[in-house]
N, C-alpha and C positions, 0 to 999 in steps of 0.2 A: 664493626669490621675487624676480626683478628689482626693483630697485629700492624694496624696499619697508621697506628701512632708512633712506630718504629724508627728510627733514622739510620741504617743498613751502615752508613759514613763513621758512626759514631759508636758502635758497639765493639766491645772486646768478647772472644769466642774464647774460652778457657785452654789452654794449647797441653793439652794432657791426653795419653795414651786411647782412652775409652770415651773422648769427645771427638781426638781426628779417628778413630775408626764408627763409631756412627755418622760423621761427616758426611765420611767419604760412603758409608751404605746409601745415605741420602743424594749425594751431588753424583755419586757412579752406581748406579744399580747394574748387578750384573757384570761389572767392568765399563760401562761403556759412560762415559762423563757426558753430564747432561747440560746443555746449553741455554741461559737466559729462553724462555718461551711467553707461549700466550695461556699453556696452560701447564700445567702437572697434574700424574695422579700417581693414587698410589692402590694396592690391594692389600686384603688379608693375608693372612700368610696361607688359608685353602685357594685364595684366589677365586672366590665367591665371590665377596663386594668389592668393587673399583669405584671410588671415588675421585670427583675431578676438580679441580682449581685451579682459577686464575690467575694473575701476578698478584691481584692484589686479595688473594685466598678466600675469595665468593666461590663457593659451590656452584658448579657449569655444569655438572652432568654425574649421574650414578648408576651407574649399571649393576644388576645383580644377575646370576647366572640364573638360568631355570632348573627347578626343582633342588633349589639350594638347600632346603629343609631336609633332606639327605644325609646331607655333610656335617650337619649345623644346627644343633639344637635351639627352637627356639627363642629360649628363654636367655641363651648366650648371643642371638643375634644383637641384640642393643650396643653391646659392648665391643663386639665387631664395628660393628660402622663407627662408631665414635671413636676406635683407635683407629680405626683407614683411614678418617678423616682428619685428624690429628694429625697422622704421618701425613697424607698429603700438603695440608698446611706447612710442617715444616720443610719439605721438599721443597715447597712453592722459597720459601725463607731461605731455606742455604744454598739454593743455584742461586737463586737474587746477591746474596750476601758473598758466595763463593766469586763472580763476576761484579761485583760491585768499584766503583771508580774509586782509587784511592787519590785523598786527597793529600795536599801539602801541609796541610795540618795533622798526620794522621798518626805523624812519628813523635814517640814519647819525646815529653822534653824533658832539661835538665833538672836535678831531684830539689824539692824547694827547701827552704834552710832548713825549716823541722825535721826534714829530711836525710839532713846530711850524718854521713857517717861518723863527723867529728864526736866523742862522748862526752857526754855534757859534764862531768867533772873537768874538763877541760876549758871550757867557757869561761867569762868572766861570769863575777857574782850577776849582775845585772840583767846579761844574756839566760843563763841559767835560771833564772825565776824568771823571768818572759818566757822562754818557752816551755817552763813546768805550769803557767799557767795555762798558756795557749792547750795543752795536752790536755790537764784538767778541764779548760771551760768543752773541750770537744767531746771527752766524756762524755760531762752534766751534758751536754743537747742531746747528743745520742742518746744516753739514759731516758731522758723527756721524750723523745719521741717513741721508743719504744713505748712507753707508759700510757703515750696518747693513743696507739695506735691498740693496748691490751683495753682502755677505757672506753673506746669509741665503739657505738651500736655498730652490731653485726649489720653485714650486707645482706639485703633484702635477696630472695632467691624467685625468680617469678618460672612460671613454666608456657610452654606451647606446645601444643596440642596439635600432630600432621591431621590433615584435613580427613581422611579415614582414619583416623582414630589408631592406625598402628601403632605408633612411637608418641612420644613426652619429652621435650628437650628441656632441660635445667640452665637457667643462665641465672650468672650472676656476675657483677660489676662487668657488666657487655662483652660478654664471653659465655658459651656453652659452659657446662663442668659435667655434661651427665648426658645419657639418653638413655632413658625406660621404655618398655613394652609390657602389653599383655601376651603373656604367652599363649592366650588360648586363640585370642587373634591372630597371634602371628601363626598359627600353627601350618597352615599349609596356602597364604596367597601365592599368588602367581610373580612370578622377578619382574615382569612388566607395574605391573600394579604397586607393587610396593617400591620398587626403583621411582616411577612416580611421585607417590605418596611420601619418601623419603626427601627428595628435592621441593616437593613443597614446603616443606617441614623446615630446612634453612631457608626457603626464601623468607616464610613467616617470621622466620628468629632473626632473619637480617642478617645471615649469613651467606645468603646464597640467591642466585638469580632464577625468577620464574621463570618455568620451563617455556613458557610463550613468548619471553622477551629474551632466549637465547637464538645467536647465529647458529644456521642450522650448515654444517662444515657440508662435503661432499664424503668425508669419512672421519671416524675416529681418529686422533692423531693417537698417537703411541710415545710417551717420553719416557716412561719407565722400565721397558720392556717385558719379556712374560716371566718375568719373577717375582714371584710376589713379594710385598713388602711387609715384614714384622717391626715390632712396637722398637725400632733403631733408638728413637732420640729421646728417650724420657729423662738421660740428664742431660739434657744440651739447658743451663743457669738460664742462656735468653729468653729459650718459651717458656721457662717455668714448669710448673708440674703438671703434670695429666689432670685431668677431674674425676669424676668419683668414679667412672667407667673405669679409670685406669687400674 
């Protein structure tokens, strides 16, 4: 499940120019600020694929427009959906995050002695090599674990396969990184069929809910509104980087 080893309470959001303005593309699309929901979606920026999630960012529902293949070459459909899908996960993430309860613990505390602004020429001898050591052993671990982390086997990449055969999804360390097609297949199905085809696709990868085990609403809900959404958050530090689509 993306991101759902998260703890929304605990995370810092980088507070810099080009993170609150894709933020704010995500939590206000359009202008209009979006409220804690049951789902999110988001669109391409043609506003061909809408992709939909739930709080907890399983794929609920896809719609594709008909006769998309128009708009949309092929062979660039893959990387469509996996960036709609992307942004809507992060959507799903910074209304949560944006609305989240702030705790009593949440406010920075006071700087710890390593910390402090005193300049260690100033310390006593004693003080002064405690914490030139303390600095140095923090180093040496850091050092180590980089080292462990350039020594250790590659993560294994496995793939799934949507059930017609249009799409390929890439995962690796329990996360998507990719979706491939054949182009000659995708060349001209129908948005029903592949909208489909597509939702089956995460519910196999464990991203998303079969379309038989979804509540079936009385309508679409609408949180995004009719604007489509382009690739906002690819520096938002917390989700990390896009995958190979990106």
């Amino acid at each position: 499940m993306p991101l759902g080893h998260i703890e929304l309470a605990g995370l810092n959001v980088p507070d810099d120019p080009q993170t609150r303005a894709r933020f704010a593309e995500l939590t206000r699309p359009g202008g209009v600020e979006l409220r804690p929901a049951e789902t999110y979606e988001a669109s391409d920026p043609a506003g061909l694929i809408t992709v939909t999630v739930d709080r907890a960012q399983m794929v609920t529902n896809v719609h594709i427009r008909p006769r998309w293949y128009e708009r949309l070459r092929p062979e660039a459909f893959p990387a469509a959906l996996y960036n709609t899908y992307i942004t809507a996960v992060q959507r799903a993430f910074a209304v949560e995050f944006a609305h989240r309860p702030q705790s009593p613990g949440s406010q920075p505390g006071p700087p710890a002695p390593e910390e402090s602004s005193v300049h260690l020429a100033e310390l006593p001898i004693e003080e002064f090599i405690a914490r030139t050591r303390s600095r140095l052993d923090a180093i040496d671990a850091e050092y180590d674990a980089i080292r462990r982390r350039e020594q250790a086997p590659p993560v294994a990449t496995t793939e799934v396969r949507s059930p017609l055969g249009y799409l390929t999804m890439h995962v690796r360390d329990g996360g998507p990184i990719a979706i491939h097609g054949n182009p000659q297949a995708l060349d001209n199905p129908s948005g029903t069929a592949l909208a489909e085809d597509v939702a089956h696709l995460f519910a196999r990868a464990g991203f998303g809910v079969e379309p038989d085990a979804r509540p079936r609403p009385a309508a679409r809900p609408r949180t995004g509104g009719d604007v489509a959404d382009d690739d906002y958050f690819d520096g938002f530090k917390v989700l990390g980087k896009r995958g190979e689509n990106g």
